[in-house]
C-alpha positions in Angstrom: -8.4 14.3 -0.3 -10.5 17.1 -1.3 -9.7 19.4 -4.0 -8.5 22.6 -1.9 -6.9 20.3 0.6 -4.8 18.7 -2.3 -4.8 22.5 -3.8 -2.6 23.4 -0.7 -0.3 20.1 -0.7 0.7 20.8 -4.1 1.3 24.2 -3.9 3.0 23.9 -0.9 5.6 22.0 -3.0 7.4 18.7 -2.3 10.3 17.0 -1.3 13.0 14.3 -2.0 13.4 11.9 0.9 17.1 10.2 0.4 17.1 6.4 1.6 17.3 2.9 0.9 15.8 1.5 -2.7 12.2 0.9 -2.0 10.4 -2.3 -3.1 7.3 -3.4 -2.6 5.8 -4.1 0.6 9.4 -3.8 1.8 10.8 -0.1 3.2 7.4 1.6 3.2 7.8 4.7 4.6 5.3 6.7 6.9 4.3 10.3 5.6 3.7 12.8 8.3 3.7 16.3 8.5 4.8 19.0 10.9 2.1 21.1 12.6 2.0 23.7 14.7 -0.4 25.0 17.6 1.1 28.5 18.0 -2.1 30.8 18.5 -2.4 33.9 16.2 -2.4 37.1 17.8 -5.6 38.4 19.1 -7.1 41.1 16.6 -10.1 41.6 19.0 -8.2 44.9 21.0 -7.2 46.9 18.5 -10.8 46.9 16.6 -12.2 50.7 17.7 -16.5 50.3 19.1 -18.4 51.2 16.4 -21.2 53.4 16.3 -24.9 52.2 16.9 -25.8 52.9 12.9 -22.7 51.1 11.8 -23.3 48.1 13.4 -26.7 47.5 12.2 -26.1 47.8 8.8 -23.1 45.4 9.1 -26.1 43.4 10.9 -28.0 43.6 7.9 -25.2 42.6 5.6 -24.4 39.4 7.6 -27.8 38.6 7.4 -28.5 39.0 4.1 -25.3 37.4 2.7 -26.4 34.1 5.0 -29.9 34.4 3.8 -28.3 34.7 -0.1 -26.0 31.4 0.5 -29.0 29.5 1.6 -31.4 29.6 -1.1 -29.1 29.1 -4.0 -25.1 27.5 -4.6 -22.7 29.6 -6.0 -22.5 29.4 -9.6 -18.6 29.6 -10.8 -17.6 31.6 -13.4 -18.0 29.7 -16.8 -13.7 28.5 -17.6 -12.3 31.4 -20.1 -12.4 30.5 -23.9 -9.6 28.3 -25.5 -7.7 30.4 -27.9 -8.8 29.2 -31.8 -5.5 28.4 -32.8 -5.2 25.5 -29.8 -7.0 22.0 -30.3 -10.4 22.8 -28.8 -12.1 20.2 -26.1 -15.1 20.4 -24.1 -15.4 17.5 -21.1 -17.2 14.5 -21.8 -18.5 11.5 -19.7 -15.7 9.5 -18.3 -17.0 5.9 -19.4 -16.4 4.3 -15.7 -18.2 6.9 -14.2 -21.1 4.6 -13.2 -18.7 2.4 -11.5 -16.7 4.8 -10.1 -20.3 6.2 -8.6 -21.1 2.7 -7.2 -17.7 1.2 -6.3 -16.1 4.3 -5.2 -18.1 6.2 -2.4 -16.3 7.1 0.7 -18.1 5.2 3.8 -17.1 4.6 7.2 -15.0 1.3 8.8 -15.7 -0.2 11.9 -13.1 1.8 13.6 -15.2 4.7 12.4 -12.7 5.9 9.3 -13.5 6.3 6.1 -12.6 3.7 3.1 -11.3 5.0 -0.1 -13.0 2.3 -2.5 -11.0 1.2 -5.6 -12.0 4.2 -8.0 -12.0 8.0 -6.8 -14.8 10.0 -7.6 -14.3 11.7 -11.0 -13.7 15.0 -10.4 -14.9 17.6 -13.3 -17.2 15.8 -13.9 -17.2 15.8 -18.2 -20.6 16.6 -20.0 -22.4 15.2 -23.0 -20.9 15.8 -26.5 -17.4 16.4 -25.9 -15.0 16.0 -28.3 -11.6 16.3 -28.5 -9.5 17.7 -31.3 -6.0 15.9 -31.6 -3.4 18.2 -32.8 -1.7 17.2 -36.4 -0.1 14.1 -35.2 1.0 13.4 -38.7 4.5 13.6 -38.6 7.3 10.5 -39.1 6.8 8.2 -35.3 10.0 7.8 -33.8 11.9 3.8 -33.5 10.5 1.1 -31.5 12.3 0.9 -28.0 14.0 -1.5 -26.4 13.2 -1.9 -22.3 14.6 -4.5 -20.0 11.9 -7.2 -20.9 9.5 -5.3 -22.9 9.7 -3.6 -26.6 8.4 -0.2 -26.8 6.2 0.4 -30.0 5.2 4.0 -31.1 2.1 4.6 -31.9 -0.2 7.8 -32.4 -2.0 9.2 -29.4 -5.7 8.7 -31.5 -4.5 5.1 -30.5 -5.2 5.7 -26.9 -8.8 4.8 -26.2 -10.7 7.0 -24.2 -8.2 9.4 -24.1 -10.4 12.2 -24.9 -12.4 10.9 -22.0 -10.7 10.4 -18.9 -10.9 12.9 -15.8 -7.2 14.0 -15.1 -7.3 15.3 -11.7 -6.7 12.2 -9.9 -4.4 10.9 -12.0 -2.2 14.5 -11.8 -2.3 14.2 -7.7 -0.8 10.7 -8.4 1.9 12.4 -10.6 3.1 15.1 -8.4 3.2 12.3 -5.6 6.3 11.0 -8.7 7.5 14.3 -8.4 8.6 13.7 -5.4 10.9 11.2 -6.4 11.4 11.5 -9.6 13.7 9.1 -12.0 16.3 11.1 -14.0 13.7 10.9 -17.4 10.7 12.5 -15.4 12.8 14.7 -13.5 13.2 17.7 -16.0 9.2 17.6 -16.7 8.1 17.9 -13.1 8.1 21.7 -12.6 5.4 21.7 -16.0 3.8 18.9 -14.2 3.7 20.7 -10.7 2.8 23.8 -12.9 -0.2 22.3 -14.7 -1.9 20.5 -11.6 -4.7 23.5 -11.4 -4.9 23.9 -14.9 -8.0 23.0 -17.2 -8.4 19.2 -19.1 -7.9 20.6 -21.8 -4.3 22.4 -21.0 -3.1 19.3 -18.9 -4.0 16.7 -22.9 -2.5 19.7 -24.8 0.9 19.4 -22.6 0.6 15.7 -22.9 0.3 15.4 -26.6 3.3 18.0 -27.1 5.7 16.9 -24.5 4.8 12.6 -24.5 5.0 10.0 -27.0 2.9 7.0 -26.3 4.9 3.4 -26.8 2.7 0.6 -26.8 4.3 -2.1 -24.8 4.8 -5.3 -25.8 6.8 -8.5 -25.0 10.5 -8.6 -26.2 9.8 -12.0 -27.4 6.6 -13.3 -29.6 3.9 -11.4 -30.4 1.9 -8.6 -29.1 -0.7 -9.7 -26.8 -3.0 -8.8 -24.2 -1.8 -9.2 -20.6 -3.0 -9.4 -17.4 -4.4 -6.9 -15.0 -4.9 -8.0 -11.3 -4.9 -5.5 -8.2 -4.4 -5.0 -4.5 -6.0 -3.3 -1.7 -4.8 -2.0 2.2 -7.2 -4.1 4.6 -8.8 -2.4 7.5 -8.9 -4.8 10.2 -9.9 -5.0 13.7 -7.3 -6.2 16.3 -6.6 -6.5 19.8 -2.9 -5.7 21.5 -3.2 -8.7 23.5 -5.3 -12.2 23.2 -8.9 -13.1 23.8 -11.3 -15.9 23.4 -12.1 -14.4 19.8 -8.5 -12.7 18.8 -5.9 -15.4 18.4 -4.2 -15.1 15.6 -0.9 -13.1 15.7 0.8 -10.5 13.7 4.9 -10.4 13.9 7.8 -8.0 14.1 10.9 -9.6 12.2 13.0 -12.0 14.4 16.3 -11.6 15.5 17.6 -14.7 13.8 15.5 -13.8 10.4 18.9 -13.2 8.5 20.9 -15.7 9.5 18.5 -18.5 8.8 17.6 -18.3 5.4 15.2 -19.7 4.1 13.5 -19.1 7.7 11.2 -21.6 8.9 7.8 -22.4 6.6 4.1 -21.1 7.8 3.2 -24.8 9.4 6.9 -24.8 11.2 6.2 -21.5 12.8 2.7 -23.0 14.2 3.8 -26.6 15.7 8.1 -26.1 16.0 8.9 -25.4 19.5 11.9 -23.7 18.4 10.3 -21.5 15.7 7.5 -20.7 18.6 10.3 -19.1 21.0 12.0 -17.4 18.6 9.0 -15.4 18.0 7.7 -15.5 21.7 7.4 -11.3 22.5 7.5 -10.1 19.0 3.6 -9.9 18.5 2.3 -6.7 17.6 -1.2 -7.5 17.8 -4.3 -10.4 17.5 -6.9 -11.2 14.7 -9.9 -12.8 15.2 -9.6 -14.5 11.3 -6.5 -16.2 10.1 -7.5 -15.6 6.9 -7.8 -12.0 7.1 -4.1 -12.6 8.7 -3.1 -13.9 5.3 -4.5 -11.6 3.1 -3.0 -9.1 5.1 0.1 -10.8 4.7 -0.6 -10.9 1.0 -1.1 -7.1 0.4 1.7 -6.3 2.0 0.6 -3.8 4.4 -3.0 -2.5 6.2 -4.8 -0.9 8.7 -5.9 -1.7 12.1 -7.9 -0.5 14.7 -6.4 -2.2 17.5 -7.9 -2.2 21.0 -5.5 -1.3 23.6 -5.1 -3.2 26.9 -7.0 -0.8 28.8 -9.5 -0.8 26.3 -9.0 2.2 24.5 -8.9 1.9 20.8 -6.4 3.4 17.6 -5.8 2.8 14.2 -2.4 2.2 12.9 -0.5 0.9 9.8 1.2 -2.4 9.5 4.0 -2.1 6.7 6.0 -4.9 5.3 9.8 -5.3 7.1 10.4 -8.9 6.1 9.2 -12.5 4.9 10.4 -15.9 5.8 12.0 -16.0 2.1 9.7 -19.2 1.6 8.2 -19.8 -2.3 4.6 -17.9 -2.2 1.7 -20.8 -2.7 -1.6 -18.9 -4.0 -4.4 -20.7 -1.6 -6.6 -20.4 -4.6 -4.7 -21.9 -7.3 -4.6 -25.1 -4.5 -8.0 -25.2 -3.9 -9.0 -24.9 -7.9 -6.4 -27.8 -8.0 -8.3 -29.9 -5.5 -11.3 -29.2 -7.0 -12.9 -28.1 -4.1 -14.0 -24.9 -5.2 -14.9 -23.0 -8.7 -14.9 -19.6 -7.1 -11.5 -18.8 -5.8 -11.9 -14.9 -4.7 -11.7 -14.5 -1.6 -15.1 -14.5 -0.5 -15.6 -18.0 -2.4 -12.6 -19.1 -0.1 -14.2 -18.0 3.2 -17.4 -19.6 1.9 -15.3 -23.0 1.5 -13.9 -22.4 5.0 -17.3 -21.6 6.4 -18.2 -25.6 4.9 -15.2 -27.2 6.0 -13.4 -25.8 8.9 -11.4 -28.8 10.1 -9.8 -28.2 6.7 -8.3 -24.7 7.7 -4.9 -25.6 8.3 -4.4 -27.4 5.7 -5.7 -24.2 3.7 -3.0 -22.3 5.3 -0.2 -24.1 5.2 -0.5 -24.9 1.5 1.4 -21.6 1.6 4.6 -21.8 3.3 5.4 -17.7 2.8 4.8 -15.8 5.6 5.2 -11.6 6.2 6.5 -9.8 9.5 5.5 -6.3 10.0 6.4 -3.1 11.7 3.9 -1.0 13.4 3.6 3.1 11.6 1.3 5.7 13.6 -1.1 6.6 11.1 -2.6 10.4 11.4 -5.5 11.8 9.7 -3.5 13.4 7.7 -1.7 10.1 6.5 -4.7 8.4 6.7 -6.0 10.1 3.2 -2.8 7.9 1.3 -2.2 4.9 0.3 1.0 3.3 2.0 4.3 3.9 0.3 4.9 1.8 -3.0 8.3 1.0 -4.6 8.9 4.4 -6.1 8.6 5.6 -2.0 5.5 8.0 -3.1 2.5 7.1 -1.3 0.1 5.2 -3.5 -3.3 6.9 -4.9 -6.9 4.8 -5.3 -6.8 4.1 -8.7 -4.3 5.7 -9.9 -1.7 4.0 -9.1 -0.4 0.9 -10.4 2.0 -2.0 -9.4 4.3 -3.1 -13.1 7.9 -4.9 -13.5 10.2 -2.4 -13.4 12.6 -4.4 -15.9 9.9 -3.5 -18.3 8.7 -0.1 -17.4 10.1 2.6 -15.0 9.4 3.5 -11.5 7.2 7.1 -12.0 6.1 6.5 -15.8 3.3 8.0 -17.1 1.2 4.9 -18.6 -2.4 4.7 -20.2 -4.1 1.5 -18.9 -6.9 -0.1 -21.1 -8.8 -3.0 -19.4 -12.2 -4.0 -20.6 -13.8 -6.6 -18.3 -16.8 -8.0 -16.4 -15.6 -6.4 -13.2 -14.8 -2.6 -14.4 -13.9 -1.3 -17.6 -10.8 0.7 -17.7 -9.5 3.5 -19.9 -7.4 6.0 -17.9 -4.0 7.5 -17.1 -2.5 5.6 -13.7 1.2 5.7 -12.5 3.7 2.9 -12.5 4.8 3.6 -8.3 4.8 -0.3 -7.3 6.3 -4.0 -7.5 5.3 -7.3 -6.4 6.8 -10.6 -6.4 3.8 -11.9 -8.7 4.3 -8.8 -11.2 6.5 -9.7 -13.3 6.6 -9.3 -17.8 6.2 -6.7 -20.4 2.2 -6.2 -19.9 1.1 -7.2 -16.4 -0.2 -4.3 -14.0 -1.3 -4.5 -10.4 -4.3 -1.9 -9.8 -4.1 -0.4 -6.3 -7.9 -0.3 -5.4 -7.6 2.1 -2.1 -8.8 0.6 1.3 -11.5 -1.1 3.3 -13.8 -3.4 2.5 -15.4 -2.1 -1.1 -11.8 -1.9 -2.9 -11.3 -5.7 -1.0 -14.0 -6.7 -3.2 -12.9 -5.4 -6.5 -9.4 -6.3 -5.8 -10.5 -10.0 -5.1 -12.2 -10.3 -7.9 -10.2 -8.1 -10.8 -8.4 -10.4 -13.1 -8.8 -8.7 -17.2 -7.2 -8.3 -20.2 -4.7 -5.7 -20.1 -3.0 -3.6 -22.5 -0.8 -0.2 -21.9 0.8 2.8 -23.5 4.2 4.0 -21.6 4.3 8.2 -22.4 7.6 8.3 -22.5 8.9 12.3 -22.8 10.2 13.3 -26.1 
């Protein structure tokens, strides 16, 4: 979203939305909002003629403010001085910037939408020797915490790295998306948060540092270790409402007997059981061409596709999670590794293996028994700038939003993420919006990576060292 787009979203404030407890991919919940084609009044009749003179020099005025904007930008106003007795920062280079300039430009899908990649463009862009002042953080750190699974250790915030560094205003769009649900800790803090989203980098660190204290988190048990960052994406597909000699491979609504047959029948049974088969004859929303790109759908939990219609015109939707067949998730990967059949087990190096051996497929497929359903969501333009709806029932941001155990930290937390790695280095403030089956201990983060194919690539392949910092308010 651009910058006075978002400007007017978060000014135009934000609601609660009562419901069901979200978990990921299950109860995502579509975003729209109300328009309105009333025309304004005409101004045109009540403008008196004006005289001959008059209207050249307004001629002349036009033409010279045109000619004025063309041959030079607009330079803004330089920001107003910090006053001497606040800690004094100037913007410096956000150390992923060349990978966010690489892995995150906005480029067009198939279905001619454009894919948010897994890291935003940095926006104030920070310039050469910054430095930040920390304020006199001195003072007696309060007791370790106890959380669910995790411990909770204080820590100064000169412990953050790259804290001094990071670009904010991504990460503050994220956190008035918690704002609109917000737990009872975050609650209180929202109308600073809400207050500070145009303010400087500098204001928005000051707050931080005066209303957070960073924990380090750690297990409850043993020592403290590095954990493990992974991350996700939405897949843009192409689809077709009804079969062809290319599209074959179906996506379901939930059955009617889902609940009363639990666990419900495996991945192979719903291929080759004539009963499974007719209890899921009519309830296809729509046909792939690739049954892996079926599973990895399956696997993210929701995604986009541009699905041609019967009489051949073409829209994009979203496919959210309603339901899975309650069968034990298999990684495909791990059973190829095991097999030895492969040493690369992202998904490309998976398609490469099918590519090689494709009367192995099934055998591929069913070594995972868990299976999704879906439900079909409309997706606007305006929806289309989101993520899909995490756990915390906010939609998700590129980058800035992160998947955790909420036994260990809290739906709508504030947490600094620190991930060095051959994929991307990491240093940045994210929010803890999401769950997954898989994400589950003190220090283990799911990045969501945006959409399309460039954040499929960095989420196939993202697998670091993690560590993070809950800012937990005062």
């Amino acid at each position: 979203m651009g910058r006075l787009a978002w400007l007017r979203y978060s000014l135009g404030g934000v609601s609660s939305r009562g419901g069901s407890p979200f978990l990921r991919p299950e109860n995502i919940v579509h975003h729209t909002m109300p328009t309105s084609n009333t025309p304004a009044s005409s101004a045109s009749s009540k403008i008196r003629p004006m005289t001959r003179s008059l209207w050249l020099v307004a001629m002349a005025l036009i033409v010279g403010s045109l000619a004025g904007c063309g041959s030079a930008p607009l330079t803004p106003p330089p920001p107003p001085a910090a006053p001497s007795s606040a800690p004094s920062f100037t913007d410096v280079p956000d150390p992923i910037a060349a990978a966010a300039a690489a892995a995150n430009s906005r480029s067009t899908s198939p279905g001619g939408r454009s894919t948010a990649s897994a890291f935003p463009p940095a926006t104030g862009a920070a310039s050469p020797g910054a430095i930040y002042t920390f304020p006199d953080d001195t003072g007696p750190l309060p007791t370790a915490l106890q959380q669910g699974k995790s411990r909770w250790q204080p820590v100064r915030w000169a412990e953050l790295p790259g804290f001094a560094d990071d670009a904010l205003f991504d990460a503050w769009n994220a956190w008035l998306k918690s704002c609109e649900r917000p737990g009872p800790t975050f609650a209180a803090l929202c109308r600073e948060v809400r207050g500070l989203s145009i303010a400087s980098p500098t204001e928005q660190r000051d707050w931080m540092v005066s209303r957070l204290q960073p924990y380090r988190v750690e297990p409850l048990n043993g020592a403290a270790t590095d954990g493990l960052l992974t991350s996700y994406f939405e897949p843009e597909l192409q689809a077709r409402r009804q079969p062809d000699a290319t599209h074959t491979v179906p996506l379901y609504r939930v059955p009617a007997n889902l609940s009363r047959r639990r666990p419900w029948y495996t991945r192979q049974e719903m291929d080759t059981l004539p009963e499974a088969l007719a209890a899921l004859r009519g309830l296809e929303i729509a046909y792939l061409a690739d049954p892996v790109d079926a599973l990895i759908l399956q696997i993210q939990g929701s995604g986009r596709l541009r699905i041609t219609e019967t009489d051949g015109s073409q829209r994009t939707t979203r496919l959210a999670f309603a339901g899975t067949n309650d069968q034990p998730y298999r990684s495909v990967g791990r059973w190829l590794l095991q097999q030895g059949a492969v040493r690369d087990a992202s998904w490309p190096g998976i398609k490469a293996w099918i590519a090689q051996n494709p009367q192995r497929l099934n055998e591929l497929l069913w070594s995972n028994p868990r299976t999704v359903f879906f439900r079909e969501e409309p997706l606007s333009d305006f929806d289309a700038g989101f993520g899909p709806r995490g756990a915390q029932g906010v939609p998700l941001t590129p980058g800035r939003s992160i998947a955790v155990d909420p036994q260990s930290i809290p739906y709508g937390t504030p947490v600094w993420l620190a991930s060095p790695g051959p994929t991307v280095n990491l240093a940045r403030l994210v929010l803890a919006q999401d769950t997954g089956s898989a994400i589950l201990g003190a220090v283990r983060a799911d990045y969501f990576a945006g959409w399309g194919a460039e954040a499929g690539e960095i989420a196939g392949r993202l697998k670091q060292p993690l560590k993070l910092w809950v800012l937990w308010p005062k």
